[in-house]
Structure formats: C-alpha cells, structure tokens
N, C-alpha and C positions, 0 to 999 in steps of 0.2 A: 183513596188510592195513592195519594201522593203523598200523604202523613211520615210513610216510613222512609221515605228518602230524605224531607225533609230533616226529618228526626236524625238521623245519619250524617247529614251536612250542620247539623249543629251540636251533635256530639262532638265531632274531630273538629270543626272549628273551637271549641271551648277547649280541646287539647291542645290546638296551637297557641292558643292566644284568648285568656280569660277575655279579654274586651273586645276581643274578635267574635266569640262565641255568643255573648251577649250583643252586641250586633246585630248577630246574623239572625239569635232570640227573636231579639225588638224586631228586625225585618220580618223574619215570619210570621211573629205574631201578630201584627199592622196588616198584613196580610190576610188570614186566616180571621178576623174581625166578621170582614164586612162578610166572607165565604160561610161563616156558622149561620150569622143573621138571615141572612138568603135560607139559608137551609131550615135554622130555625122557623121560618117563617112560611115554607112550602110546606114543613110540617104543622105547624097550627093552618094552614087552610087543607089542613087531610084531618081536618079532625082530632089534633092533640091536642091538651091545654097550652098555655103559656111554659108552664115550668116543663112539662113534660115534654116538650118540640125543643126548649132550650140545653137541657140536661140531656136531649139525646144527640141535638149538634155539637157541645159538650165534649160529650162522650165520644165521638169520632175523632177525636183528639189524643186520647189517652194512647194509642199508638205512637205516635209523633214524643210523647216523652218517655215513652219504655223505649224507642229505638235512639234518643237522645241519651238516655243514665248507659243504655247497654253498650253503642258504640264508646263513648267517654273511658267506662270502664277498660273496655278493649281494648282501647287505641292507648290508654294512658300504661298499659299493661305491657304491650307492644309496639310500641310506637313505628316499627316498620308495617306497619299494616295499614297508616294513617292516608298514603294513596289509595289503597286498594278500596279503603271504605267510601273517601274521595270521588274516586273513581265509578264506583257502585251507586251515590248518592245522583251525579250529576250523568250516570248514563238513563238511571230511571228516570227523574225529570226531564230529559232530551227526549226518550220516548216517548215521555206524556203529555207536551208538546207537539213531536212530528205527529203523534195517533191520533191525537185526541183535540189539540187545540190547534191546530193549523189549518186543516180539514173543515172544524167546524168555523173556524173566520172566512175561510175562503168562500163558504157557501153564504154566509152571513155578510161580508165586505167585499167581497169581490179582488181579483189579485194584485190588483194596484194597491189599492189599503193596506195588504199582507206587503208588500216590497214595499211601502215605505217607511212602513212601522220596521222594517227587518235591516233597512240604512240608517233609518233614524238608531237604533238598538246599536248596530254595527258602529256607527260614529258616537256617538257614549262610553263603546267598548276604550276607542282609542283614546278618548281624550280623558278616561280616567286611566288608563295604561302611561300616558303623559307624551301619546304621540310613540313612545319605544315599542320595538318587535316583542 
C-alpha cells in the first residue's frame, strides 16, 4: 500500500539531490528489510516454500521502484512538478499513518504511548531543524 508513495518520495529526492536520493534509498530500504521478512515469513507459515514467500515479499516491491524511475523521469523532465509529487508522496504516507497506523497503536499502546512517541518525534523534528521555524 505504501510502496508507491515511497517510491515517489525517492524519485524526486534523487532529482534534488543524487546523495539525497540515495539516502532516502538506504532509509527505505533499512526500512522495508525487516517489513519483507515478516511478510516473507507469514507467507511460509501459509504454506509457501522458502523461495516462493520470499520472491513474493520481493515482489511487493517492484511498485516502489517503477514509481521511483517514473517520478525521476518526471520531475527531471519538469522540475516544477517536484512539490506536487512531494506533496503526493508525503500526503499518502500521512494517511497511512492517521488510517492505518495510529488506530492500530492506540488499541495496541494505549494513548499515552501514542503522545509520547508523537513529543518524542515532535522534539527530533526541532533539533534536526536546528532549533529554526
């Protein structure tokens, strides 16, 4: 579900900034590790082999770098489009968050756990901001 926005947010980062883009790569992909493995692994206990559970967590991937080459293309194409896809990147993943993963913590954590992981976040934001508005 979140493959393509990712993909989108590291297309136009590599537009901005080759080492920026790779970055953002290495982050998602550090990311996305441990998220196949889980997956691969709920698939071999539904009955897939080894290669076959991995090549189809794998495979849920393949989005994520078609919407990586296709925004790149785009944005390098266009460069005034580089918010709009920005923009598109980091609205999907805010949704998929408020929908999807806030919800399920709060039932999971309780709302104190969610408000301090959300200061804790919020105070990282600033201090790699460097403290400025």
């Amino acid at each position: 579900m979140h493959a393509a926005p990712e993909g989108i947010a590291i297309g136009v980062a590599m537009t901005l900034s080759p080492s920026l883009g790779a970055f953002m790569a290495l982050a998602i992909a550090v990311h996305n590790v441990p998220e196949a493995a889980v997956l691969a692994a709920v698939l071999k206990s539904r009955g897939l082999t080894l290669f076959q559970a991995a090549g189809a967590a794998t495979a849920t991937r393949v989005s994520q770098v078609l919407f990586a080459v296709a925004t790149f293309a785009v944005v390098a194409a266009a460069p005034a489009l580089a918010p709009w896809a920005l923009g598109v990147a980091v609205g999907a993943l805010l949704y998929l968050v408020m929908a999807e993963l806030l919800p399920h913590c709060y039932r999971q954590a309780g709302h104190t756990s969610i408000a301090l992981v959300a200061i804790l976040a919020m105070g990282m934001v600033v201090l790699l901001a460097g403290g400025a508005p």
